[in-house]
VMD Tcl script that draws the C-alpha trace (Angstrom):
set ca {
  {-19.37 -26.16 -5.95}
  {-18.66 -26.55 -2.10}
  {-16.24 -24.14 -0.84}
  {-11.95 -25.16 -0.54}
  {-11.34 -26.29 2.73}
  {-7.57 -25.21 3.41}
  {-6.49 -27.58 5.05}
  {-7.25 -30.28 1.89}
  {-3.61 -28.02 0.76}
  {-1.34 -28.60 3.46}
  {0.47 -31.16 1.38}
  {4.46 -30.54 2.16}
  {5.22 -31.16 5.55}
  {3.09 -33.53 7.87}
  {3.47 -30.72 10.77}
  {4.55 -33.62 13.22}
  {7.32 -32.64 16.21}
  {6.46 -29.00 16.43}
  {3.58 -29.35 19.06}
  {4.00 -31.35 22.40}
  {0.74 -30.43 24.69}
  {2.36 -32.15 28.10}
  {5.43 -29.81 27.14}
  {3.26 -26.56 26.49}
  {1.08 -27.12 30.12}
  {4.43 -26.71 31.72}
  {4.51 -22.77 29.80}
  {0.99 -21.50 30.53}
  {2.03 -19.79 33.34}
  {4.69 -18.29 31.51}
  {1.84 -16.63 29.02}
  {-0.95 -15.84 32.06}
  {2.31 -13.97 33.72}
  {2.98 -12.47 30.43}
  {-0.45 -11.35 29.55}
  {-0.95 -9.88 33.91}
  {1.67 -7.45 32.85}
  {0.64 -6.44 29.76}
  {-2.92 -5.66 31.70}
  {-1.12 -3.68 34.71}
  {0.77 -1.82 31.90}
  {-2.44 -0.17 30.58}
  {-2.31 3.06 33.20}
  {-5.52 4.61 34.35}
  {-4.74 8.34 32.92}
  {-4.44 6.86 29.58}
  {-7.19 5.05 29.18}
  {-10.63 4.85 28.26}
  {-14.09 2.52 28.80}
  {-15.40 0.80 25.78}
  {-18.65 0.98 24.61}
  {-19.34 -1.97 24.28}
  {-17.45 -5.38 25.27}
  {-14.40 -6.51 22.59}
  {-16.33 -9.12 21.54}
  {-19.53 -7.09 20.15}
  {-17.47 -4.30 19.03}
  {-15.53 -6.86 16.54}
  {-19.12 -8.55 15.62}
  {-20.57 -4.96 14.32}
  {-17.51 -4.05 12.29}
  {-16.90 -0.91 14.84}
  {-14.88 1.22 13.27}
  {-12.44 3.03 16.98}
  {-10.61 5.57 15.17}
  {-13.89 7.53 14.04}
  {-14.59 6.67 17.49}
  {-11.90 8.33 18.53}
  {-12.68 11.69 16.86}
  {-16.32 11.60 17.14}
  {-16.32 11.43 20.69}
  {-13.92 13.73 20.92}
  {-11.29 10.74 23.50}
  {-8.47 13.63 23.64}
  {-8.48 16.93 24.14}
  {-7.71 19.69 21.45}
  {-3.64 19.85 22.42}
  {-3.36 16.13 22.90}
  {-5.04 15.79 18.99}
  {-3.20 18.61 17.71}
  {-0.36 16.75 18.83}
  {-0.59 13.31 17.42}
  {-1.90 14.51 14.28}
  {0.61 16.38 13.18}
  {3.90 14.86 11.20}
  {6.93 13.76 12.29}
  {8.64 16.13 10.30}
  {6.66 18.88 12.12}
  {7.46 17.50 15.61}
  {10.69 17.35 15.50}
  {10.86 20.99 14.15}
  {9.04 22.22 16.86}
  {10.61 20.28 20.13}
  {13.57 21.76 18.50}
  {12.20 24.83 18.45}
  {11.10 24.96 21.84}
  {7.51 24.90 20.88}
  {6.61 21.43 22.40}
  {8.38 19.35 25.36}
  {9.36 15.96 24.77}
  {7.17 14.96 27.82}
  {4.35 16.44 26.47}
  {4.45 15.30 23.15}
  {5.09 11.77 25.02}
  {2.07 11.94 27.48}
  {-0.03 12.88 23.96}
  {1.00 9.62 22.34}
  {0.49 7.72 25.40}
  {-3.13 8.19 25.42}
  {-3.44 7.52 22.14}
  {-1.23 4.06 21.92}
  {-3.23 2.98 25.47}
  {-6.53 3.80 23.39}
  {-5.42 1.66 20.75}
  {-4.09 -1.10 22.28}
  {-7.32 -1.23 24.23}
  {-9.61 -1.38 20.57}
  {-7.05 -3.08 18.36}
  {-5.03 -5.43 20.90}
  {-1.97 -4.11 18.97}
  {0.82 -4.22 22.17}
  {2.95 -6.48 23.52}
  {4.70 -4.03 25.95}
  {3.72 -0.43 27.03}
  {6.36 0.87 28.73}
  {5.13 4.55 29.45}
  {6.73 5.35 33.16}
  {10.15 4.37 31.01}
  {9.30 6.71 27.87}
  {8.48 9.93 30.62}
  {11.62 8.96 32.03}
  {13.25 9.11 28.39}
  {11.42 12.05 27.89}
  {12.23 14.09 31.12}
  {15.65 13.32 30.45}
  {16.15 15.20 26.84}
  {13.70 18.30 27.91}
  {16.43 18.71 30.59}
  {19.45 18.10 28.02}
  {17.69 20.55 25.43}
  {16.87 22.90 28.81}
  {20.61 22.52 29.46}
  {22.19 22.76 26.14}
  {19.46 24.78 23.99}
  {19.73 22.20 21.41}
  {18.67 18.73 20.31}
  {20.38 15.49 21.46}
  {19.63 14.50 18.03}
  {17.60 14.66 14.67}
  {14.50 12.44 16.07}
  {15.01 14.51 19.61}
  {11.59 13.54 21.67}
  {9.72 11.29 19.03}
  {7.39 8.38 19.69}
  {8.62 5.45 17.86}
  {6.99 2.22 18.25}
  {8.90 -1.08 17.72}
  {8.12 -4.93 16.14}
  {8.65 -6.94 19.49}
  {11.09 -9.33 17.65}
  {13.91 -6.55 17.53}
  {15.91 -7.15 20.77}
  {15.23 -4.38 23.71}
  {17.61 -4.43 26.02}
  {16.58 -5.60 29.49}
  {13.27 -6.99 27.97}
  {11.83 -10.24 26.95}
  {12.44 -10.58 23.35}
  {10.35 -13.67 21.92}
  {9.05 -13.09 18.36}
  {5.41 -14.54 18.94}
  {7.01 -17.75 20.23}
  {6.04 -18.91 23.44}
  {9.09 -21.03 24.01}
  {11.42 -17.59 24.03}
  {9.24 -15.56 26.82}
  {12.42 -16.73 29.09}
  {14.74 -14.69 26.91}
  {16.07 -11.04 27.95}
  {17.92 -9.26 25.43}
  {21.27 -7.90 26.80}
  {21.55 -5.10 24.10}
  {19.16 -3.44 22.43}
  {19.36 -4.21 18.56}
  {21.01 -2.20 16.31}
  {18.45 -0.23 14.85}
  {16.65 0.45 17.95}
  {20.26 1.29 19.38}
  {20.75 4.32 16.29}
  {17.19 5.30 16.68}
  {17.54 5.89 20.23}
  {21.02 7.49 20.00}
  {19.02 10.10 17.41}
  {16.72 10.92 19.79}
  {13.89 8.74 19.63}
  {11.25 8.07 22.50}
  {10.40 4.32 22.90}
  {7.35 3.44 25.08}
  {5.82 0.15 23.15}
  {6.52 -2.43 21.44}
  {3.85 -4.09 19.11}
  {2.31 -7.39 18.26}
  {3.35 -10.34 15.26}
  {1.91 -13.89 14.50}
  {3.69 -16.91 15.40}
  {6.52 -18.15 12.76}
  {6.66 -14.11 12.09}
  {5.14 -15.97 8.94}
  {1.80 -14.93 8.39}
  {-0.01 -12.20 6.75}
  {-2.06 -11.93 9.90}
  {-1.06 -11.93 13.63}
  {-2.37 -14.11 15.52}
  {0.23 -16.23 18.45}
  {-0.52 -18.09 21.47}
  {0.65 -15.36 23.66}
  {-1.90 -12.27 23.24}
  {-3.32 -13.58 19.84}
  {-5.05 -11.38 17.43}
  {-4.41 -7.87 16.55}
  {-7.65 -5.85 14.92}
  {-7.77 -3.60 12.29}
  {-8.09 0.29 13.66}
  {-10.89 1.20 10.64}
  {-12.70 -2.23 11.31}
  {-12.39 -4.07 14.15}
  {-13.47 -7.54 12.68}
  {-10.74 -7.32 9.91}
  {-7.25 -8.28 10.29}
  {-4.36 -5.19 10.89}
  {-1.96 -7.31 8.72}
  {1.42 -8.94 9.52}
  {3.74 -9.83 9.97}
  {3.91 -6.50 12.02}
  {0.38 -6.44 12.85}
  {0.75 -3.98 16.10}
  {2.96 -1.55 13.99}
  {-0.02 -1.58 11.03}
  {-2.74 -1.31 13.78}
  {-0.70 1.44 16.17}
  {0.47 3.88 13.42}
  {-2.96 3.45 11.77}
  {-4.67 4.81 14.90}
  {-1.90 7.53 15.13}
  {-0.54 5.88 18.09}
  {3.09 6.80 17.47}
  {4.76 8.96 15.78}
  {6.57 6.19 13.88}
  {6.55 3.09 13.83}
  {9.82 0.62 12.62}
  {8.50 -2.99 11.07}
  {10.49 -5.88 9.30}
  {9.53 -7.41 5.69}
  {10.23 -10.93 4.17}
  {7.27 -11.21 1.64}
  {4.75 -8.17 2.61}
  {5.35 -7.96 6.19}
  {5.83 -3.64 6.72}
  {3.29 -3.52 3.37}
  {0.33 -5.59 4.48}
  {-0.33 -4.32 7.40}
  {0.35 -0.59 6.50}
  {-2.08 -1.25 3.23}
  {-4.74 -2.68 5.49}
  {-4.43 -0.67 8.84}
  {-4.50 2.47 6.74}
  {-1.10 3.82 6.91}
  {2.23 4.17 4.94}
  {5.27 1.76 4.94}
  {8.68 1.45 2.92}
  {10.19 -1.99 2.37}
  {13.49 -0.69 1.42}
  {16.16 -2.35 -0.64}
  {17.96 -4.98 1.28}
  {21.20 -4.03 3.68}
  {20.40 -0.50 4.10}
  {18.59 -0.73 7.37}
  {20.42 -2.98 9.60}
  {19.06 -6.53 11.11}
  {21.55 -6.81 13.96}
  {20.17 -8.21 17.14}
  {16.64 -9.62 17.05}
  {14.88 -13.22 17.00}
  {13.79 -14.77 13.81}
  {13.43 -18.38 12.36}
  {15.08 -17.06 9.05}
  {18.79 -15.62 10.10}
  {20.85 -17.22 7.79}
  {19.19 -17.26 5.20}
  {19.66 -15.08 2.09}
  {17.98 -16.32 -1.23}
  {15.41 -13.88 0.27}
  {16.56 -11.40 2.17}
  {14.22 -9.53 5.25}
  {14.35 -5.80 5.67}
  {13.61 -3.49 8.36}
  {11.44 -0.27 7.47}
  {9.53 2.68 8.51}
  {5.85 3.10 9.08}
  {4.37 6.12 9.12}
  {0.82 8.68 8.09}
  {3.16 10.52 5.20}
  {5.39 10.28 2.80}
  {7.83 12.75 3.85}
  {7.81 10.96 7.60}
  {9.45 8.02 5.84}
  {11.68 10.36 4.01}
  {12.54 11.45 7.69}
  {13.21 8.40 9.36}
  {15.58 6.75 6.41}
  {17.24 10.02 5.93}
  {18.54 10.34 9.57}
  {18.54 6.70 10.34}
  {21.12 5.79 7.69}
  {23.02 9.20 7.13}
  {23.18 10.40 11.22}
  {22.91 6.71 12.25}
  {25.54 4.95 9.85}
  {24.76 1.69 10.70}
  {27.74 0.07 8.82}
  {29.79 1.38 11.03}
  {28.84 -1.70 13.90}
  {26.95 -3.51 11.10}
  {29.57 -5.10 8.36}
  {26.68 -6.62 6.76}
  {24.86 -3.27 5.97}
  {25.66 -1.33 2.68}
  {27.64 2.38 2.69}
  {25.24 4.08 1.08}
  {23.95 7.37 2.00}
  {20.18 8.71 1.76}
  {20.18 11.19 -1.34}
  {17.72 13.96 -1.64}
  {15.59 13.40 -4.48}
  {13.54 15.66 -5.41}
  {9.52 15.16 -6.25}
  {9.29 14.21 -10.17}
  {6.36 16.43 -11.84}
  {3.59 14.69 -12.78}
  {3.94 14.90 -16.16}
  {7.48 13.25 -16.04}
  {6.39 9.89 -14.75}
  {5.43 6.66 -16.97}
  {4.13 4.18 -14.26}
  {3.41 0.66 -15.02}
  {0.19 -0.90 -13.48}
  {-0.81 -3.90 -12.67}
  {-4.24 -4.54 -12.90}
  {-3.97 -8.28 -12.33}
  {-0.82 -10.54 -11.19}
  {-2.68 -13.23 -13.09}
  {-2.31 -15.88 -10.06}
  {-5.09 -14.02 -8.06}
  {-7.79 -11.67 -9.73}
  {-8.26 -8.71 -7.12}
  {-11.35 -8.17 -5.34}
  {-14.04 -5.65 -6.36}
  {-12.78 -2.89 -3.64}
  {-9.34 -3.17 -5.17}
  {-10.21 -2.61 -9.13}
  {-12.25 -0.16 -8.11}
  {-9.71 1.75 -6.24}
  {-6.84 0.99 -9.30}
  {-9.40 2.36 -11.57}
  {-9.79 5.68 -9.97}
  {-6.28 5.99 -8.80}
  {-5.07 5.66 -12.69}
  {-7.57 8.49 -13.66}
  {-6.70 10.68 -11.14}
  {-2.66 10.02 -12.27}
  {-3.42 10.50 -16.00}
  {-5.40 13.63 -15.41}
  {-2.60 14.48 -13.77}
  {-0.36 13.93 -16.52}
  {1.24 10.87 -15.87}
  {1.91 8.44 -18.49}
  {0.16 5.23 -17.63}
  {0.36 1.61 -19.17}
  {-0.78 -1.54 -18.24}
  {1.87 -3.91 -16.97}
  {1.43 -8.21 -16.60}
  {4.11 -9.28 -14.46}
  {5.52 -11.90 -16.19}
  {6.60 -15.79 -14.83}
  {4.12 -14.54 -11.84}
  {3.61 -18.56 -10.84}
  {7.24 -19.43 -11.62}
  {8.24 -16.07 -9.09}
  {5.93 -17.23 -6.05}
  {7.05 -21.22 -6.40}
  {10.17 -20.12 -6.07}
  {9.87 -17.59 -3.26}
  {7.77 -20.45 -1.31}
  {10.95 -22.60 -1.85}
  {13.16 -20.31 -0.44}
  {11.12 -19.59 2.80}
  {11.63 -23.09 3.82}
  {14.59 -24.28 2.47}
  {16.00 -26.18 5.40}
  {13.24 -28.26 5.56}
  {11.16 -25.82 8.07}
  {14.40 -26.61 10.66}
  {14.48 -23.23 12.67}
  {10.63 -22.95 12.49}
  {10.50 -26.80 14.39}
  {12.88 -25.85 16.63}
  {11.58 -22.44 18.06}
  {8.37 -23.92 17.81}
  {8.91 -27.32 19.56}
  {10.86 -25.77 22.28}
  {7.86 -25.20 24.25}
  {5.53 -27.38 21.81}
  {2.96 -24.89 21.67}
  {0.18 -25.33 19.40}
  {0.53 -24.59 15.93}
  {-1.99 -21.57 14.84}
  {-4.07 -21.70 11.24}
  {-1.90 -19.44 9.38}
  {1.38 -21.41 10.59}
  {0.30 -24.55 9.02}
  {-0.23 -22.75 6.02}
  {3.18 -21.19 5.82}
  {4.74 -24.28 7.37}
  {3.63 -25.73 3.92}
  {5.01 -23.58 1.46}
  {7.17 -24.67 -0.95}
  {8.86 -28.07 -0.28}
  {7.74 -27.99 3.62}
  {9.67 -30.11 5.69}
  {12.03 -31.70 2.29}
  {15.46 -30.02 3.54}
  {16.73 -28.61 0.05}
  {20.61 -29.71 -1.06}
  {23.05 -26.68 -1.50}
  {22.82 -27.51 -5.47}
  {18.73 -26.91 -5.50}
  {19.08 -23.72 -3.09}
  {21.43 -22.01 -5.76}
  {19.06 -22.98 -8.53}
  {16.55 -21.26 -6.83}
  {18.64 -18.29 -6.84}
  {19.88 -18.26 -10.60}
  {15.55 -18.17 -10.69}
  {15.72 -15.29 -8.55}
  {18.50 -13.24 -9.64}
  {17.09 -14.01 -13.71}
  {13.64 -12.60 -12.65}
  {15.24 -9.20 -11.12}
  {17.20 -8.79 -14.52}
  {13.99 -9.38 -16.53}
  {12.03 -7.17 -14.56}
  {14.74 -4.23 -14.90}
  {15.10 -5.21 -18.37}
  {10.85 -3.94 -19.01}
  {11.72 -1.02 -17.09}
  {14.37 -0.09 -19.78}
  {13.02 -1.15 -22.18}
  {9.75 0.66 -21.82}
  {10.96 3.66 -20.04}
  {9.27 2.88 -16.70}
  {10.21 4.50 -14.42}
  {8.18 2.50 -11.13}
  {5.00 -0.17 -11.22}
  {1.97 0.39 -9.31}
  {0.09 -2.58 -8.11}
  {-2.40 -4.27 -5.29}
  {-1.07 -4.48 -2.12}
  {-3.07 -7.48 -2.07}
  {-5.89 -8.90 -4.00}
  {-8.51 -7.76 -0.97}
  {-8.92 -4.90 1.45}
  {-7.81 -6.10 4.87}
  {-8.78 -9.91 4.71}
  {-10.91 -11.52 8.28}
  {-8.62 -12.83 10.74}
  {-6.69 -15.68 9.87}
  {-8.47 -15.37 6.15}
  {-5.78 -14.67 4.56}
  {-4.06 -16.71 2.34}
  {-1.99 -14.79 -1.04}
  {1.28 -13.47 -0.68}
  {1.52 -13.29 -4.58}
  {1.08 -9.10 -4.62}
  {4.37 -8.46 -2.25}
  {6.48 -11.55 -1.91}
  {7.10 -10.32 -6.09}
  {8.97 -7.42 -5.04}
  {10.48 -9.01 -1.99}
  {12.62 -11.90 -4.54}
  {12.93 -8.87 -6.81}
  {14.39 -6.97 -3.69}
  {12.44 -3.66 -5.32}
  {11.94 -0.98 -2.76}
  {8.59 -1.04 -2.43}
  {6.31 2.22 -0.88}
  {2.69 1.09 0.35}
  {0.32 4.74 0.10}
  {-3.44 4.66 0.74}
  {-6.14 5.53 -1.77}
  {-8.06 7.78 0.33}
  {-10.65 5.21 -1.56}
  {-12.89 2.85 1.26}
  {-14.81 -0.61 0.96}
  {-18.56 0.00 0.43}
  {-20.73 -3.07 0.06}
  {-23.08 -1.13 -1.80}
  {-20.78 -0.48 -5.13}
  {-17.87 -3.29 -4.26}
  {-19.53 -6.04 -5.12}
  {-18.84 -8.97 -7.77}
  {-20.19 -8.64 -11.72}
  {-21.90 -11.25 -12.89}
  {-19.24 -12.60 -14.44}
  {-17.75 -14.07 -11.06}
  {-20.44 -16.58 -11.27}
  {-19.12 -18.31 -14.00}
  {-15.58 -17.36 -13.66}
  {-13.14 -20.48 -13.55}
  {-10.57 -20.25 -11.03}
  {-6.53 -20.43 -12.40}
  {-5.67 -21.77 -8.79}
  {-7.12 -23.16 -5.20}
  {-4.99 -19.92 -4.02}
  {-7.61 -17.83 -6.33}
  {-10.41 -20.21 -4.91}
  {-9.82 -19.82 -1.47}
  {-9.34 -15.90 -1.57}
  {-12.56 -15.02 -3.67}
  {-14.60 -17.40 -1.57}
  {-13.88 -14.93 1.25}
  {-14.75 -12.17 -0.18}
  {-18.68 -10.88 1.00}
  {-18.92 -7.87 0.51}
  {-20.85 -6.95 3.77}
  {-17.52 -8.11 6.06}
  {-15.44 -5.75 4.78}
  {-17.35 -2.40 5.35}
  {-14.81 0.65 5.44}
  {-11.82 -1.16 4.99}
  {-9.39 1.85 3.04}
  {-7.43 0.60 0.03}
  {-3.52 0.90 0.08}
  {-1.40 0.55 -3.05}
  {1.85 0.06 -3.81}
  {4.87 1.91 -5.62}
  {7.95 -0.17 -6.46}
  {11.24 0.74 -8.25}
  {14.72 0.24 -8.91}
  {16.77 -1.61 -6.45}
  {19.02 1.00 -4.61}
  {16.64 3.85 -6.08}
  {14.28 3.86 -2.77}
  {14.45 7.48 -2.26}
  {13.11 7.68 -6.12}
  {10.36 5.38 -4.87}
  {9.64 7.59 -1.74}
  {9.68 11.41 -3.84}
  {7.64 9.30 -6.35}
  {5.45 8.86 -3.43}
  {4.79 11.99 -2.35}
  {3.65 13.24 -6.11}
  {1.96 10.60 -6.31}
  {-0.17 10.82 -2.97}
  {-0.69 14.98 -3.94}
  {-2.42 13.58 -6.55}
  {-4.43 11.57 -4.94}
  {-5.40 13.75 -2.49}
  {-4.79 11.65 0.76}
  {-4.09 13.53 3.91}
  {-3.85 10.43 6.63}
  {-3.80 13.10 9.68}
  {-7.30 14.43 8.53}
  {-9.37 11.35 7.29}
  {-12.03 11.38 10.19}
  {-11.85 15.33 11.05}
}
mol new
graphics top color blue
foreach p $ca { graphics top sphere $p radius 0.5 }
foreach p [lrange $ca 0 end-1] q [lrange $ca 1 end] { graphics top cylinder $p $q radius 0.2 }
display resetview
């Protein structure tokens, strides 16, 4: 059987009056201005040489954060620094321990060292973050307090949330002419808390892709292996926070977005219930549209980080105060459950794509480690899988791809692999009537009640499932949203944890069984046909933990048992 070429699937919209190559000619200086800055930005203190070009580096799988440690690229303060928490940063600032500008210059070097390996930034901004920085050690030198909870923290931000007094274009080259005014609302309560902002990180065109690739800086590498894919649709925030580049890192979510690329790059990420974190101010294709709704969320190396950043961002921060849209509801402090208080549903297999060998593998030991633990497990098949992602790919482009054509065709750049592909989900470019839209979401809103209905009636208290059906897929190889777009029409806060568990072509490869194994889709097809065992050496394995809607701190102190008992200490993985 010849291998499924993906373009023989692009059935749904004839991708005709997005590009215009006499109109683009007139923006390439726009991008080679663009990417001159982004090269000035990368400051000579912060920095290091290679060892080898990009190119050959990304050809032999290099792996730059064991680079990082093994050759020792910052000194014992600077390390001690950026690996340790959030949670313990903040303490100590506040306790005079560490000065904002230090802790700043620490994460400098490291996000510069990154973005040099992993092509994760769109802006580094560090002259403007020491500013930031000078400016609350003098307050706290002043006052002998805190200006606020996150006092002196390195945040890193998705480029698509609007900065004030900086180009704002969501990967599309037709909006590098547009300044935000105002920062957006979230960045706006994160600074007001106390954060540090000195980058902000990379996303595909569309903001539609499981990947990140864009005609403006392109591709975005994978910190554990540099010829895999960091994820998207916030691809710098996977690839930043998995280096330890920032202290955290804030990401958006419409169908695996925040969990992708935190699964993939190695790190943590909550997609939390919808309207608690506020969308206010930002570029997007999608505004407007609610069958599914987008989230902002936290990335970060622990648990109790994103307990951190939710806790003071919505109880401090408030953001329905300027934000009518976003819910009243405060952070509550949940406790961890005990082990042996937890029935967990997993899913072994969504039944639209079987997961690769890394993945079973990693399920397998994670549910012995749990049920040694105590934990009840049982084996959950999501149920109307095909009927959930149909529906989800419907809702994505339910005015007939409209917004996508016209931020796209306004500078009629070319359209990029993965863009075609999403371009074509669903009905494509067949502009759905008001009666079909709310069909779709009697579909939707049916599905979350069966769902919650199996969690009563089986006593489960949260599911446990793939991430995705591979380890961090190739660049633009990536293909199944089936895994997180579930949760994302369920609106389930969703928690993405790694493993501790890593791909090893020696033990992850296919049974014999996959010779003979008859695909239930050309999704399936396409995905295990990728899958070679050798091209995905050391890639780590990131699951996820969904709940309740509304119950997201239950997801996140589910987390953190749940990570004890795996064992997973993301500030000590290469030490």
């Amino acid at each position: 059987m010849s291998k499924l070429d993906y373009t023989t699937l692009l059935k749904s919209d004839p991708l005709e009056g997005y590009e215009d190559p006499e109109k683009f000619k007139q923006w390439i200086p726009k991008i080679e201005k663009y990417r001159e800055n982004l090269a000035k930005s990368i400051l000579p203190e912060y920095s290091v040489e290679l060892p080898k070009p990009i190119d050959e580096l990304i050809e032999e799988q290099f792996n730059p954060l064991k680079y990082l440690y093994d050759e020792k690229l910052l000194t014992e303060k600077e390390l001690a620094i950026t690996d340790s928490s959030a949670t313990d940063l903040v303490a100590k600032i506040a306790k005079g321990e560490y000065t904002s500008t230090e802790v700043l210059k620490a994460y400098a070097k490291r996000a510069t060292i990154a973005h040099q390996f992993t092509n994760c930034a769109l802006e580094i901004f560090i002259d403007e973050g020491l500013k930031r920085a000078e400016f609350l050690d003098e307050y706290y030198k002043k006052n002998g307090k805190t200006i606020g909870p996150l006092h002196g923290l390195p945040i890193s931000l998705k480029e698509h949330m609007n900065y004030r007094g900086k180009i704002t274009h969501a990967g599309y080259v037709g909006h590098l002419d547009n300044v935000a005014k105002d920062h957006g609302l979230t960045s706006q309560i994160l600074e007001d808390l106390g954060a540090v902002f000195y980058v902000r990180t990379n996303q595909p065109q569309t903001l539609m892709h499981l990947d990140s690739n864009n005609n403006i800086i392109g591709l975005s590498k994978n910190p554990h292996n540099l010829l895999l894919s960091s994820g998207g649709s916030s691809s710098g925030e996977g690839s930043i926070v998995g280096f330890g580049g920032s202290a955290l890192g804030v990401g958006s979510d419409i169908g695996g977005s925040i969990r992708g690329p935190a699964a993939f790059s190695g790190c943590i990420g909550l997609r939390p219930t919808s309207k608690r974190v506020s969308l206010s101010g930002g570029v997007s294709a999608g505004s407007g549209q609610e069958s599914v709704p987008a989230v902002i969320g936290p990335f970060a190396r622990s648990v109790e980080d994103i307990d951190l950043w939710m806790k003071h961002y919505i109880n401090d921060g408030k953001p329905w105060v300027n934000d009518a849209s976003t819910l009243p509801l405060l952070w509550r402090d949940v406790p961890k459950p005990a082990a042996k208080d937890l029935t967990v549903g997993v899913i072994y297999d969504d039944g639209f794509v079987k997961p690769t060998p890394p993945i079973q593998r990693a399920l397998k030991e994670v549910v012995k480690k749990l049920e040694a633990a105590g934990v009840k497990v049982v084996e959950f098949k999501p149920p109307k899988i095909e009927l959930a992602i149909q529906t989800i790919h419907k809702m994505y482009n339910c005015d007939g791809n409209y917004m996508q054509k016209k931020h796209l065709s306004a500078s009629g750049e070319p359209l990029v692999k993965l863009t075609k592909w999403n371009l074509n989900y669903g009905e494509g470019s067949k502009d759905l009537t008001v009666a079909e839209n709310r069909q779709l979401n009697i579909i939707r809103d049916d599905l979350k009640n069966e769902y919650t209905k199996y969690l009563n009636d089986n006593k489960i208290d949260f599911f446990i499932s793939p991430t995705y059906n591979n380890v961090a897929p190739q660049s633009e190889g990536v293909y199944n949203w089936s895994y997180t777009a579930l949760w994302n029409i369920l609106d389930f806060p969703t928690l993405v944890v790694q493993t501790g568990i890593y791909q090893d072509p020696a033990v992850d490869k296919w049974d014999d069984g996959q010779k003979n194994y008859e695909y239930r889709n050309q999704t399936e097809q396409l995905e295990h046909e990728i899958y070679d065992p050798e091209k995905f050496k050391g890639a780590p394995v990131g699951i996820q933990i969904s709940g309740r809607r509304y119950f997201d701190e239950d997801v996140v102190a589910a987390g953190k048992t749940i990570v004890e008992i795996l064992g997973t200490d993301l500030f000590k993985q290469y030490q």
